[in-house]
C-alpha positions in Angstrom: 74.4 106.2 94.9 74.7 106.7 91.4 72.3 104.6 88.8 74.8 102.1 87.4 75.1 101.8 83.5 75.8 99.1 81.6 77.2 99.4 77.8 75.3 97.4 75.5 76.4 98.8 71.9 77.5 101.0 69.9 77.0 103.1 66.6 78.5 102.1 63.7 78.5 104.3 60.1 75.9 104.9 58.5 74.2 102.8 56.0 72.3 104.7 52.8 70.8 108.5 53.0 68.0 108.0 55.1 69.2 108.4 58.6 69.9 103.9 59.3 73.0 103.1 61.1 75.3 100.1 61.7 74.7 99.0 65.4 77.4 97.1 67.0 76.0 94.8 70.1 77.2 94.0 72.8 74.4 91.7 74.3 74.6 87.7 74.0 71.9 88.2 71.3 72.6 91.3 69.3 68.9 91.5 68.5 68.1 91.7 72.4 69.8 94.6 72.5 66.5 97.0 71.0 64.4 94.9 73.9 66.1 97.9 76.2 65.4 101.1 73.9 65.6 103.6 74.6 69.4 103.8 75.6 70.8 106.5 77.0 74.8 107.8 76.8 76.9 106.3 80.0 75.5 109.4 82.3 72.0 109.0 81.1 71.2 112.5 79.9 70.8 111.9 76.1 68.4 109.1 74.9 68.3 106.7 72.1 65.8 104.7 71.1 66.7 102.0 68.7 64.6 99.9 66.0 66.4 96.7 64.6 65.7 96.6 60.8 67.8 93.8 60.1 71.2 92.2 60.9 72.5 94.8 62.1 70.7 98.0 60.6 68.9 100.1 63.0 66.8 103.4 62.4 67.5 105.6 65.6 64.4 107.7 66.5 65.0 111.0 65.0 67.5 110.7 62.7 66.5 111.1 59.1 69.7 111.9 57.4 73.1 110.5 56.5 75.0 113.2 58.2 72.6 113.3 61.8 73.3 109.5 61.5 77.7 109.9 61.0 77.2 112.6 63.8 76.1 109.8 65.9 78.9 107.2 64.9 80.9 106.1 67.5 78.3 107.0 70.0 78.2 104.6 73.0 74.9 103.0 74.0 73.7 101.9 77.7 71.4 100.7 79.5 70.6 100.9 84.0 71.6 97.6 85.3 68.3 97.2 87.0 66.9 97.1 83.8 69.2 93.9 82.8 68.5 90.1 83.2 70.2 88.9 86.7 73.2 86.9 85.7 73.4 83.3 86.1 75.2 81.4 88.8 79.3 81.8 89.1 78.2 84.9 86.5 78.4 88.2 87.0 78.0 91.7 85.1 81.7 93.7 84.8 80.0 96.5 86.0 79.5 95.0 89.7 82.5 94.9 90.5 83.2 98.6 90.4 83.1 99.5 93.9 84.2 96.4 95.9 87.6 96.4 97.3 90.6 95.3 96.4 92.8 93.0 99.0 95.5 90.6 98.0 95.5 86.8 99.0 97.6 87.7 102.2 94.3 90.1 103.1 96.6 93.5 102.0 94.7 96.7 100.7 95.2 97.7 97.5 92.2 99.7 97.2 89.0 100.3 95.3 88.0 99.1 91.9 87.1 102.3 90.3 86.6 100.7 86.3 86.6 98.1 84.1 88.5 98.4 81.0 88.5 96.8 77.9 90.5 97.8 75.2 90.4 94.6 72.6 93.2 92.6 74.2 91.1 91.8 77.3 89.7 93.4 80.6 91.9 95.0 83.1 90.5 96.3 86.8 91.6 99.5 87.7 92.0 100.2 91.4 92.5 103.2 93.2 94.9 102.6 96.2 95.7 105.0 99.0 99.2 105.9 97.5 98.8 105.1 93.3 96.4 103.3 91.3 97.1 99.8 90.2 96.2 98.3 87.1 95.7 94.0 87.3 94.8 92.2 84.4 91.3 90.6 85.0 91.8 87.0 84.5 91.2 84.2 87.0 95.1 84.1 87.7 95.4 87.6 88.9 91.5 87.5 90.1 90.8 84.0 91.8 87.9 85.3 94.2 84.7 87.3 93.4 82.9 87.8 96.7 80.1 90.5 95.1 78.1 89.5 98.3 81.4 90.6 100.7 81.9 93.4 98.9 85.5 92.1 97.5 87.7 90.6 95.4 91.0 88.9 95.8 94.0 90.1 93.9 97.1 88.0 93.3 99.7 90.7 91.5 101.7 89.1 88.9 105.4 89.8 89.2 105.9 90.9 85.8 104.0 94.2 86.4 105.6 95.2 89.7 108.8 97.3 88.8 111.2 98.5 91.6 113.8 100.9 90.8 117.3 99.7 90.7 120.1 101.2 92.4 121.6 104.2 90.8 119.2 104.4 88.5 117.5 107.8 88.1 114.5 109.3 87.6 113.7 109.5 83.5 111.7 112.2 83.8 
């Protein structure tokens, strides 16, 4: 099985000539984040290792200059999961759930959950089913049951995403 990664920041802009970047965390405490440096990208070949200067200025180990450091903007920072504090109670890391499968409340299939997304207006599961993938909004409507230890989750699909063609109507494409 693969080593699971978890995204804990990113890389801003630069800030001055000397190789310091903005650092954009994503752990509860944003200085926490260089307690796990060196980072790696999200398949682990390419490492980082981080040093906070302040707020949220960090140096990144070999990076001297302003252009090596807007070469690395953008640049997406994780971490293994193993390396991670085990969550708390009723809490759980997004990243677990990629895997589990995906029934409905009346014990249908739907699938695997192959991501997590996030893309600013909250996280959405994205499941691959035997005939399409399916795309559920990840809120505790949609998602009442977690069972990381069964190795599922239960989906309840809102109605306002299933769309059935109408009669006579034809193909857009």
């Amino acid at each position: 099985m693969a080593v699971k990664r978890v995204m804990v920041g990113e890389i801003g802009r630069p800030h001055g000539v000397r190789g310091l970047v903005r650092l954009r965390a994503f752990t509860e405490d944003p200085a926490a984040i260089a307690a796990y440096s060196p980072l790696t990208d999200a398949e682990g070949t390419k490492r980082y290792a981080i040093t906070l200067k302040g707020g949220d200025i960090a140096a990144v180990e070999g990076v001297a200059d302003r252009d090596a450091a807007q070469r690395l903007t953008g640049t997406k920072l994780y971490v293994e999961r193993d390396r991670l504090p085990p969550p708390d109670d009723e809490e759980f890391y997004l990243v677990d759930l990629i895997g589990l499968a995906a029934m409905t409340d009346t014990g249908e299939p739907l699938g695997r959950i192959r991501a997590v997304e996030d893309h600013g207006a909250g996280a959405f599961l994205i499941i691959d089913g035997a005939a399409r993938e399916h795309l559920m909004p990840f809120t505790r409507a949609v998602v009442p049951v977690i069972d990381l230890a069964g190795g599922r989750v239960t989906v309840v699909p809102p109605d306002e995403i299933l769309v059935r063609p109408q009669a006579n109507e034809e193909d857009a494409a």
